[in-house]
LORO-24193 format. One record per residue (C-alpha): residue in three letters; x, y, z. Coordinates in Angstrom, 2 decimals, always signed. Layout:
REM LORO-24193
<ala <X Y Z>>
...
***
This chain:
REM LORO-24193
<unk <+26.58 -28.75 +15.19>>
<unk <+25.75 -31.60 +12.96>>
<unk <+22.10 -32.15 +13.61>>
<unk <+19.68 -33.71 +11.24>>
<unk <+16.76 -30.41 +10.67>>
<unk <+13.48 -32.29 +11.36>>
<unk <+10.36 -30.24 +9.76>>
<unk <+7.57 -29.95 +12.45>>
<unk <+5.89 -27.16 +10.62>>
<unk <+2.09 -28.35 +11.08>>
<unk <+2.80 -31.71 +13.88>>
<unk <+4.38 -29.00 +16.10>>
<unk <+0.88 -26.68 +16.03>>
<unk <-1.86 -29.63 +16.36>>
<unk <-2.56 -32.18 +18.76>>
<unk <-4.14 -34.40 +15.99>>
<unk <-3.04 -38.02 +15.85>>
<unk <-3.39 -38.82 +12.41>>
<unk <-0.92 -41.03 +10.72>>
<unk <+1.15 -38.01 +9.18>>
<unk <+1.12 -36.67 +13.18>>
<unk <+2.34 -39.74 +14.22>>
<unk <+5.12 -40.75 +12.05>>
<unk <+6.13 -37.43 +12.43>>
<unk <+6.10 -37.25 +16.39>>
<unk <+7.73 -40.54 +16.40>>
<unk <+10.74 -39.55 +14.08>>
<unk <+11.02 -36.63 +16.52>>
<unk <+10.82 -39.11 +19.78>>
<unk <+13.28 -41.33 +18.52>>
<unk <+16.11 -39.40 +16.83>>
<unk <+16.08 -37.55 +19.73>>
<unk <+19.52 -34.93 +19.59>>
<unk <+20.41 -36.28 +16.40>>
<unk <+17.63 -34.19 +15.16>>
<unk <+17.09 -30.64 +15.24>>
<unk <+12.92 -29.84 +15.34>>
<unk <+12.19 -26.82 +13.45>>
<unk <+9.21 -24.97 +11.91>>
<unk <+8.84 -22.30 +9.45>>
<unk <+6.94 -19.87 +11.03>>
<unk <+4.72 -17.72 +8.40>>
<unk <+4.18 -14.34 +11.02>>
<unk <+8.02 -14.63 +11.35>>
<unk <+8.68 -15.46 +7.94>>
<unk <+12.08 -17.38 +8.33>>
<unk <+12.66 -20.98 +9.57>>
<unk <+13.66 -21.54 +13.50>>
<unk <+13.78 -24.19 +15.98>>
<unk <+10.33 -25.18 +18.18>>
<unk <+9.52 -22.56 +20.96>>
<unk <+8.74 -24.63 +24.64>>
<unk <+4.76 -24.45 +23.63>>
<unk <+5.56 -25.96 +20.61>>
<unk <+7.73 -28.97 +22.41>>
<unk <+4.37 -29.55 +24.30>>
<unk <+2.40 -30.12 +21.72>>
<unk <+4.70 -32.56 +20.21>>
<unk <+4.92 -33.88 +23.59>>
<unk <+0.73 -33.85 +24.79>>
<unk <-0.99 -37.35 +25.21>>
<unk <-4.48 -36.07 +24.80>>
<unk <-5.02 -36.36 +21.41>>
<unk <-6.99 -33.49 +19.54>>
<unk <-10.08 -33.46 +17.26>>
<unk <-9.14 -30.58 +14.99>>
<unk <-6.54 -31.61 +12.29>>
<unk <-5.30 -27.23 +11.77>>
<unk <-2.89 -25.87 +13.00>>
<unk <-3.02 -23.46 +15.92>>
<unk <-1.06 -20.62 +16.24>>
<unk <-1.54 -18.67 +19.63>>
<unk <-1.72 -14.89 +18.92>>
<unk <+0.78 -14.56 +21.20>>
<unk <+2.84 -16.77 +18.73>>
<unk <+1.91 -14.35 +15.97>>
<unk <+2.63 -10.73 +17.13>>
<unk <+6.01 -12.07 +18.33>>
<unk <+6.87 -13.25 +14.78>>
<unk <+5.59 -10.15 +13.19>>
<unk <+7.28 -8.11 +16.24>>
<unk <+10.43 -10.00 +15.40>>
<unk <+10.32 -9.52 +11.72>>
<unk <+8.95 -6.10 +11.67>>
<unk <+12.36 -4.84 +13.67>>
<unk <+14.81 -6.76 +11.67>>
<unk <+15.47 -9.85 +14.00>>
<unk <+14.42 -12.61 +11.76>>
<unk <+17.83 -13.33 +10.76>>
<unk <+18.68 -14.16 +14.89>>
<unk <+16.01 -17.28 +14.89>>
<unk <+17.15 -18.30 +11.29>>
<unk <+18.95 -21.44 +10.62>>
<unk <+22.95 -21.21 +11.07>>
<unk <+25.07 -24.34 +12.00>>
<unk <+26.45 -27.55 +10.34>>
<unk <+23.34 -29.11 +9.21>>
<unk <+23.68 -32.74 +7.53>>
<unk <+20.15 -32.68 +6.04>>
<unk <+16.36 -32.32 +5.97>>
<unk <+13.69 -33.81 +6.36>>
<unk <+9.89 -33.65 +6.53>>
<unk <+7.57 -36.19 +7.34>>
<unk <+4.52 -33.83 +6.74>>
<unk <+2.43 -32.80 +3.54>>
<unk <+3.93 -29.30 +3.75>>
<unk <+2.55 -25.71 +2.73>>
<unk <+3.49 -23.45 -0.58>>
<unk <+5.35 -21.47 +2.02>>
<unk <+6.91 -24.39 +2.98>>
<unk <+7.97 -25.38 -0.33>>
<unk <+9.21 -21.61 -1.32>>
<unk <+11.46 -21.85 +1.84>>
<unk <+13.37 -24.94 +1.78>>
<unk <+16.56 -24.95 +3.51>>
<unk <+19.81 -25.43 +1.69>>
<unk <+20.72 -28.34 +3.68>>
<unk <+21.78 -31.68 +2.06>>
<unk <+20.46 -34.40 +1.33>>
<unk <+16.60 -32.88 +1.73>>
<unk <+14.28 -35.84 +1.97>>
<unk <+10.48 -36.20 +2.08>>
<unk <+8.59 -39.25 +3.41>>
<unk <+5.41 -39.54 +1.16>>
<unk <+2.47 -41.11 +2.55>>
<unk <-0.26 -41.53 -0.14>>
<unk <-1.66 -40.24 -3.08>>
<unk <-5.15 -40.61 -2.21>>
<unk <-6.48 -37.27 -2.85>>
<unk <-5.26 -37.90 -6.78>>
<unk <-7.05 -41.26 -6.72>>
<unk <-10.20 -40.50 -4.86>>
<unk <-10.71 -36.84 -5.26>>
<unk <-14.21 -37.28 -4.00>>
<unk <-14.01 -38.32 -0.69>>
<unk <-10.94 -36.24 +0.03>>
<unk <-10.97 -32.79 +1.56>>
<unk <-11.70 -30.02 -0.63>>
<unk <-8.16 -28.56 +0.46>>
<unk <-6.16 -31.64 -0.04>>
<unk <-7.10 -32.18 -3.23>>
<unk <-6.42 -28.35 -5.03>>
<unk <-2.95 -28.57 -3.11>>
<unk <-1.85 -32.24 -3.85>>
<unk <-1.04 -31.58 -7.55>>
<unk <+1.58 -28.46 -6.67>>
<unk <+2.81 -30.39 -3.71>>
<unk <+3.69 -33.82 -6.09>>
<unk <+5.73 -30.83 -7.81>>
<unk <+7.36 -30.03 -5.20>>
<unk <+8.73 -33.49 -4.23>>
<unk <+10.62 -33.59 -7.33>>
<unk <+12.86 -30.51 -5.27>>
<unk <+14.22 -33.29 -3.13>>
<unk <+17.26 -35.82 -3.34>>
<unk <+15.11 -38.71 -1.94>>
<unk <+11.67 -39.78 -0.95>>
<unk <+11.04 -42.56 +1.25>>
<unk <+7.43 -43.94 +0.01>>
<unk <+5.57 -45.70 +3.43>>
<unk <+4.34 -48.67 +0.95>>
<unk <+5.23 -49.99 -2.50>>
<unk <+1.97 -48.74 -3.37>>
<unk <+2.55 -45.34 -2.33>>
<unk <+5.84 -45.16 -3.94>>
<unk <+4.69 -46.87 -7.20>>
<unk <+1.28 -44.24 -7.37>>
<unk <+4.30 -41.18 -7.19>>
<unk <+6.73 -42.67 -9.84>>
<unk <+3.05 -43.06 -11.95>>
<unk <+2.41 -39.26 -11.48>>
<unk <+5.45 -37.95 -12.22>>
<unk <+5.66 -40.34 -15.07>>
<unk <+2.57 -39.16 -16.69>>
<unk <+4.29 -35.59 -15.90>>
<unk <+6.94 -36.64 -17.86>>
<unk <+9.48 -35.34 -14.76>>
<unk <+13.01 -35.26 -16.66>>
<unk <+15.06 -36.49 -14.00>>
<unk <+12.74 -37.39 -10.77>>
<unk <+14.87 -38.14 -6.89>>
<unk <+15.14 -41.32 -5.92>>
<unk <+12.09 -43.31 -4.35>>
<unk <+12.83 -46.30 -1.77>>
<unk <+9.83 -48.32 +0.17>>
<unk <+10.90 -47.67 +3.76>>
<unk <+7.79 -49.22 +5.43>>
<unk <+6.39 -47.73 +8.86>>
<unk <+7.19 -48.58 +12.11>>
<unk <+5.02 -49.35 +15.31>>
<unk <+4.95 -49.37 +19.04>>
<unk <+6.85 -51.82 +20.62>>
<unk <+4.16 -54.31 +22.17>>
<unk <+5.08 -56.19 +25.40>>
<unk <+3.04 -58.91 +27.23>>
<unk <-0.23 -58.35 +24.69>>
<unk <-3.02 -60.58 +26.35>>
<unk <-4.79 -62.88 +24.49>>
<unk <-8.45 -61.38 +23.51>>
<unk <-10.72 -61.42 +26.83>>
<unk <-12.80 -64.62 +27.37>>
<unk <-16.36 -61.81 +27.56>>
<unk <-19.22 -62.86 +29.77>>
<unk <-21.21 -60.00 +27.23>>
<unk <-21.10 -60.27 +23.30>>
<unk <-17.90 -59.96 +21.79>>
<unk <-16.34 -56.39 +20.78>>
<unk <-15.34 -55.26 +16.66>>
<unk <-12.97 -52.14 +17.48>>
<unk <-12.35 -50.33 +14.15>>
<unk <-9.69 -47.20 +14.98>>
<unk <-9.30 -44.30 +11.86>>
<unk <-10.45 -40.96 +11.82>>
<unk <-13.74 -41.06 +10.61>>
<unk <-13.71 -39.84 +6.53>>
<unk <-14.97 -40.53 +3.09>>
<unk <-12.08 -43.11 +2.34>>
<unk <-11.87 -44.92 +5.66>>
<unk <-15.60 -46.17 +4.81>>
<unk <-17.25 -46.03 +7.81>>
<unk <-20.72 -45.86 +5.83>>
<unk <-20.26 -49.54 +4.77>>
<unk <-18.95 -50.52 +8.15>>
<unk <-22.49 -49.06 +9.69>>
<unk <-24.41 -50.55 +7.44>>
<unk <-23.02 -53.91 +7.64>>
<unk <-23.31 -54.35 +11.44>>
<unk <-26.50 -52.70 +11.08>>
<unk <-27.81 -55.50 +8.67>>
<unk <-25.75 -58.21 +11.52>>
<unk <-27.64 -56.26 +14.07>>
<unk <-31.23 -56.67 +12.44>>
<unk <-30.51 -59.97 +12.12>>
<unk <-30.15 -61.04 +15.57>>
<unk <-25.63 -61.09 +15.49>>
<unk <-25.00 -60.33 +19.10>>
<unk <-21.61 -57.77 +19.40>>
<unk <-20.78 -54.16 +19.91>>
<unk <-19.20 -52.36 +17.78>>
<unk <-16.40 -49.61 +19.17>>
<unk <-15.47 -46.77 +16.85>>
<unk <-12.71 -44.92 +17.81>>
<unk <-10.74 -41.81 +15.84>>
<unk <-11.78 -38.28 +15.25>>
<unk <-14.19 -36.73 +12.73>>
<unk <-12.92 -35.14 +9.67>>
<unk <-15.24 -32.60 +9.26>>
<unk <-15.98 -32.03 +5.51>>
<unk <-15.79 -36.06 +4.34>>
<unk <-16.27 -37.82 +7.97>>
<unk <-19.99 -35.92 +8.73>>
<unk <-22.08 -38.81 +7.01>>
<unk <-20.56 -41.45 +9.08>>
<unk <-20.87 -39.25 +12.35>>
<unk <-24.97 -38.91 +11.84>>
<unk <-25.31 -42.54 +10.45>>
<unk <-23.54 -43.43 +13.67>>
<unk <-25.55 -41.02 +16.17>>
<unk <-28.76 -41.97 +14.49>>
<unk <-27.61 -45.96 +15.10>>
<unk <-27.09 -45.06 +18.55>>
<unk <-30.35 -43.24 +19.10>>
<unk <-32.10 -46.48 +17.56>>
<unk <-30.72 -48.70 +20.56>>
<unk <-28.05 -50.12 +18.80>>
<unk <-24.72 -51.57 +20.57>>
<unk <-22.64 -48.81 +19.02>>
<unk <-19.75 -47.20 +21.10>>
<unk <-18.04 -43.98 +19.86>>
<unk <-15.32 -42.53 +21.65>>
<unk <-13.97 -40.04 +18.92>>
<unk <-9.64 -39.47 +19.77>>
<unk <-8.28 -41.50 +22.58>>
<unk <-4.73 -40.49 +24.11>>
<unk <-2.41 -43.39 +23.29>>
<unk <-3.63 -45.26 +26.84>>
<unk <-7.35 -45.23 +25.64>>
<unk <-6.45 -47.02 +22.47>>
<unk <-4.46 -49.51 +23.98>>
<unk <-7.63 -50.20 +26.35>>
<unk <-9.41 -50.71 +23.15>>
<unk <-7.18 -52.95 +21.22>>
<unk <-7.37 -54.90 +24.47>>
<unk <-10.87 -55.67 +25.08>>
<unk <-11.73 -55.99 +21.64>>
<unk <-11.91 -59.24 +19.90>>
<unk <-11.22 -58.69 +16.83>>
<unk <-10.64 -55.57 +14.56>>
<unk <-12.29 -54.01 +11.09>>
<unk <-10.61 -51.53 +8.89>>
<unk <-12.57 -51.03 +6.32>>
<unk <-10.59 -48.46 +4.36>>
<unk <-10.89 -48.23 +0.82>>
<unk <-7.11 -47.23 +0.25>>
<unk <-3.98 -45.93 +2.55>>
<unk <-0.56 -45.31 +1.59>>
<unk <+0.32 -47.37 +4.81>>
<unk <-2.54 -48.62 +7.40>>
<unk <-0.96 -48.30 +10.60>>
<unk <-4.22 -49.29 +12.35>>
<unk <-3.76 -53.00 +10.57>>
<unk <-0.40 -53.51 +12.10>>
<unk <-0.99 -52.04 +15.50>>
<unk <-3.99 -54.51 +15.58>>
<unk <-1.77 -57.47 +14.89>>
<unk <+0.99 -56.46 +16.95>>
<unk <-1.13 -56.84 +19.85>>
<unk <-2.38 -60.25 +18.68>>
<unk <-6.11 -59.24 +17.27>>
<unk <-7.09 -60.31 +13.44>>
<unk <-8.30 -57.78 +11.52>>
<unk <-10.49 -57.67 +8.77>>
<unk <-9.59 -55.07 +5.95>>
<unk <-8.99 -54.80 +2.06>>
<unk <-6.66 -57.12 +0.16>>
<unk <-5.59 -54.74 -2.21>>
<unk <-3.23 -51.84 -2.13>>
<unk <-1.20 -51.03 +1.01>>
<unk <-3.32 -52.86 +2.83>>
<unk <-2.84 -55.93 +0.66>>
<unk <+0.74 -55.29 +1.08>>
<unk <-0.21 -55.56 +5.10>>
<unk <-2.44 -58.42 +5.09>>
<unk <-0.05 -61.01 +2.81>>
<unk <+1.99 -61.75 +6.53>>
<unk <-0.81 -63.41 +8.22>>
<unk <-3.21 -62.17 +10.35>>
<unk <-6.03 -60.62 +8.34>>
<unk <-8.88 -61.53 +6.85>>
<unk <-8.46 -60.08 +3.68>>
<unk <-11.56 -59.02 +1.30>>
<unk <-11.56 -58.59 -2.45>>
<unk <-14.05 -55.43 -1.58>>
<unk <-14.90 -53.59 +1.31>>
<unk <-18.93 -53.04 +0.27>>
<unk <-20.98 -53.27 +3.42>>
<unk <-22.08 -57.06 +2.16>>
<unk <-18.82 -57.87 +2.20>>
<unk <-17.94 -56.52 +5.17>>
<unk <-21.13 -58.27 +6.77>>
<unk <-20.21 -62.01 +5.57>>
<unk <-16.92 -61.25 +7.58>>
<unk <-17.79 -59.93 +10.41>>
<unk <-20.21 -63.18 +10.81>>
<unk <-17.72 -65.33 +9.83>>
<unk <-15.08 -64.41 +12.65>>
<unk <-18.00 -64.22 +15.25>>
<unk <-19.01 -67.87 +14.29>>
<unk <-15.55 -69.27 +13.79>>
<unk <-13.83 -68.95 +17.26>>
<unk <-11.42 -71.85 +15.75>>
<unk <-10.45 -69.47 +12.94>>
<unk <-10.67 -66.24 +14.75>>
<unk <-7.72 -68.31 +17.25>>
<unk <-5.57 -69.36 +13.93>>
<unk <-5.56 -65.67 +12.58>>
<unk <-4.77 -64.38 +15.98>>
<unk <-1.75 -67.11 +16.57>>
<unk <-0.18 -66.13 +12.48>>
<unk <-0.40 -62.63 +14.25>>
<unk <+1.44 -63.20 +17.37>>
<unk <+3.49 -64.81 +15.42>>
<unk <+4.69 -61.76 +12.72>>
<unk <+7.26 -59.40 +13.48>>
<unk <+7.22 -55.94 +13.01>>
<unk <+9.58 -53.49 +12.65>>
<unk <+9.44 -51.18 +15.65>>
<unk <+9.82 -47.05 +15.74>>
<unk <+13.81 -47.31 +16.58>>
<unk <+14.16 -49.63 +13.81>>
<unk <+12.60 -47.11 +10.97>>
<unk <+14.31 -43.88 +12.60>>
<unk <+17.64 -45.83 +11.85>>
<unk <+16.99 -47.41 +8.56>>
<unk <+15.98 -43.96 +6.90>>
<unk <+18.62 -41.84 +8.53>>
<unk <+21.13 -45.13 +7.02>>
<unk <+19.76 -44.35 +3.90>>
<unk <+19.61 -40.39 +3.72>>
<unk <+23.42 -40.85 +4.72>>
<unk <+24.27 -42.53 +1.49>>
<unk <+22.06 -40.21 -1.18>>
<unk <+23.89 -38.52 -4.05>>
<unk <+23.75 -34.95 -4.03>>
<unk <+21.35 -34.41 -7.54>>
<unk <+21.89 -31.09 -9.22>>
***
C-alpha cells in the first residue's frame, strides 16, 4: 500500500462547513484511493483509519451549526475498550505510506502523535488569531502560538494565500526558527461552475447575499449597520445572510440582526445551508458583500465570481490578492460608511454592476481537481529535512 495518510482528525467528527471543513472534505473527495483518511482517536489513543460513521460525516450535505467535534459515546468506550485490552496496536498505522498530510488546525495530541511518514505536510490557512486576537475565539487564540510551533515539525507547508504564507515566515522570523520547512502559495480551489445564469431580472428589490459564518472578523456589525443606514434612507433591497453563528465572537451580529428583523427590516437569515441552498442563494442574488476584515483565503469571494456575481469586499490582504482579477469592488476599508457608499453605488449603477459581472465571467479559476493535483505534485518533490 502506497496511500497518501490524509488527517481527518476534527472534519471527520463535525458537520461544520467552514473553510478548514471544506478544503479538507474536498482533498478527501478528490484524491479519492490515493488517500488514506485517518484520525487520531484520543479514547483509543493511537492513529487509525475513519470508522463508516465517520465516512458519513465527511460525506453529509446538511451542513452543521456547531464547529466541535462530536464523538458518540459509543465511539468512546470502544476506544477505551480497545486500548484498555491491548488492541490499539491492531487499528494503528502499518503499510507503505508515501506521506502526510493535514489540512486542519490540529490538537496538542495531534501534534505529540505525528506519524513517521514522509514528506509530512500542513496546509496553513491564516494567522488571524495572532493578528486580531480580539475578535478571535478565546480557544484559538491560547492554542495558535504552540500550534505555529508545531508547523516548524513538517517538511512543507502549503500557505492558501501569499498573505498567509508571508504572516507564517513573519512569525517564525520574529521566533528566530533556525531552519524553518519550506512554504509555497498553493492557492484554493473551487467548485466547478456550469451554465451560471446571469443575475435574475427581479420584479421585487434587488438581493445583497453575504455567505461567512457569522464572527468578530467577518464584520457583520458594519455590514448591519450600513444597510441599516441604506434602509433608513429609503435604498430598496434585501439583504440575505447566510453561514452559521460562532458562538463566542458571532453573538453581536446574531442580536443586531434579530433586532433588525423585529424592526421590519428586509433582512433574511438562513444560518448553514447544505451546498444546494447556497447555490440557490448565489443565484438569486444580485450581487454579493464580504465584508471581512482579513482571511488567509476568502473562498466566499471566488465562489461569488465563479458564478458570475460582483462582490464587494476588502482590497487588502488575501482578499486584495482575490479582488486584483476583476470582479470586485474593492474598498480601502470595510467601516460600515464604506460599506454603505458601495452598496449604493452597485444598486444605482446597473451599467457597472453588468461590467464587474462580465470581468467575472470572464476569470478562471482553478477548480478542486486542479489543487488536489498541484499539492500532491509538489509534496512528491520535497526534500526529506532532518
Amino acid at each position: 500500500m502506497a496511500a497518501l495518510l490524509l488527517d481527518l482528525t476534527h472534519t471527520s467528527h463535525t458537520r461544520a462547513r467552514t473553510g478548514i471543513q471544506r478544503v479538507a472534505r474536498a482533498l478527501h473527495h478528490e484524491l479519492g484511493s490515493a488517500a488514506a483518511a485517518v484520525t487520531h482517536d484520543p479514547f483509543l489513543g493511537a492513529w487509525r483509519t475513519l470508522e463508516p460513521w465517520e465516512r458519513e460525516n465527511l460525506a453529509a450535505n446538511q451542513a452543521g451549526s456547531g464547529r466541535g467535534a462530536h464523538w458518540p459515546w459509543t465511539a468512546r468506550l470502544r476506544g477505551r475498550w480497545r486500548r484498555a485490552t491491548g488492541r490499539a496496536s491492531a487499528f494503528a498505522l502499518h503499510g507503505d505510506y508515501r506521506g502526510f498530510l493535514t489540512a486542519e488546525v490540529f490538537s496538542p495530541a495531534v501534534a505529540a502523535g505525528l506519524p513517521e511518514f514522509f514528506p509530512r505536510v500542513a496546509i496553513f490557512h491564516d494567522a488571524i488569531a495572532l493578528r486580531y486576537p480580539e475578535l478571535s475565539p478565546a480557544g484559538t487564540v491560547a492554542r495558535f502560538p504552540g500550534y505555529l510551533q508545531e508547523l516548524l515539525r513538517f517538511d512543507g507547508i502549503a500557505a492558501v494565500s501569499d498573505d498567509s504564507r508571508l504572516s507564517l515566515l513573519d512569525y517564525w522570523r520574529w521566533l528566530g526558527a533556525p531552519n524553518p520547512p519550506p512554504v509555497k502559495t498553493i492557492s484554493l480551489g473551487v467548485d466547478p461552475m456550469t451554465a451560471v445564469p446571469p443575475a435574475p431580472v427581479r420584479a421585487g428589490p434587488p438581493v445583497v447575499l453575504s455567505v461567512g459564518t457569522l464572527e468578530g472578523r467577518k464584520n457583520h456589525l458594519a455590514l448591519l449597520a450600513a444597510c441599516d443606514t441604506l434602509w433608513a434612507r429609503g435604498e430598496k433591497f434585501e439583504l440575505q445572510l447566510v453561514g452559521a453563528a460562532q458562538r463566542q465572537t458571532g453573538r453581536a451580529a446574531l442580536e443586531k440582526l434579530r433586532a433588525l428583523q423585529a424592526a421590519g427590516r428586509p433582512l433574511r437569515y438562513d444560518g448553514p445551508l447544505p451546498d444546494e441552498g447556497v447555490a440557490a442563494a448565489y443565484a438569486r442574488c444580485t450581487f454579493t458583500v464580504y465584508p471581512s476584515l482579513a482571511e488567509g483565503f476568502g473562498l466566499p469571494v471566488i465562489e461569488s465570481l465563479a458564478r458570475g456575481r460582483p462582490c464587494i469586499c476588502s482590497a487588502h490582504g488575501a482578499l486584495g490578492e482575490l479582488s486584483q482579477g476583476g470582479g470586485c469592488l474593492a474598498l480601502e476599508t470595510v467601516d460600515a460608511a464604506s460599506l454603505a457608499a458601495a452598496i449604493a453605488r452597485l444598486l444605482a449603477a446597473p451599467a457597472e454592476l453588468a461590467a464587474l459581472s462580465a470581468a467575472a465571467h470572464a476569470r478562471r479559476f482553478k477548480t478542486w481537481p486542479e489543487y488536489a493535483a498541484e499539492l500532491a505534485a509538489w509534496m512528491r518533490g520535497l526534500p526529506r529535512r532532518g
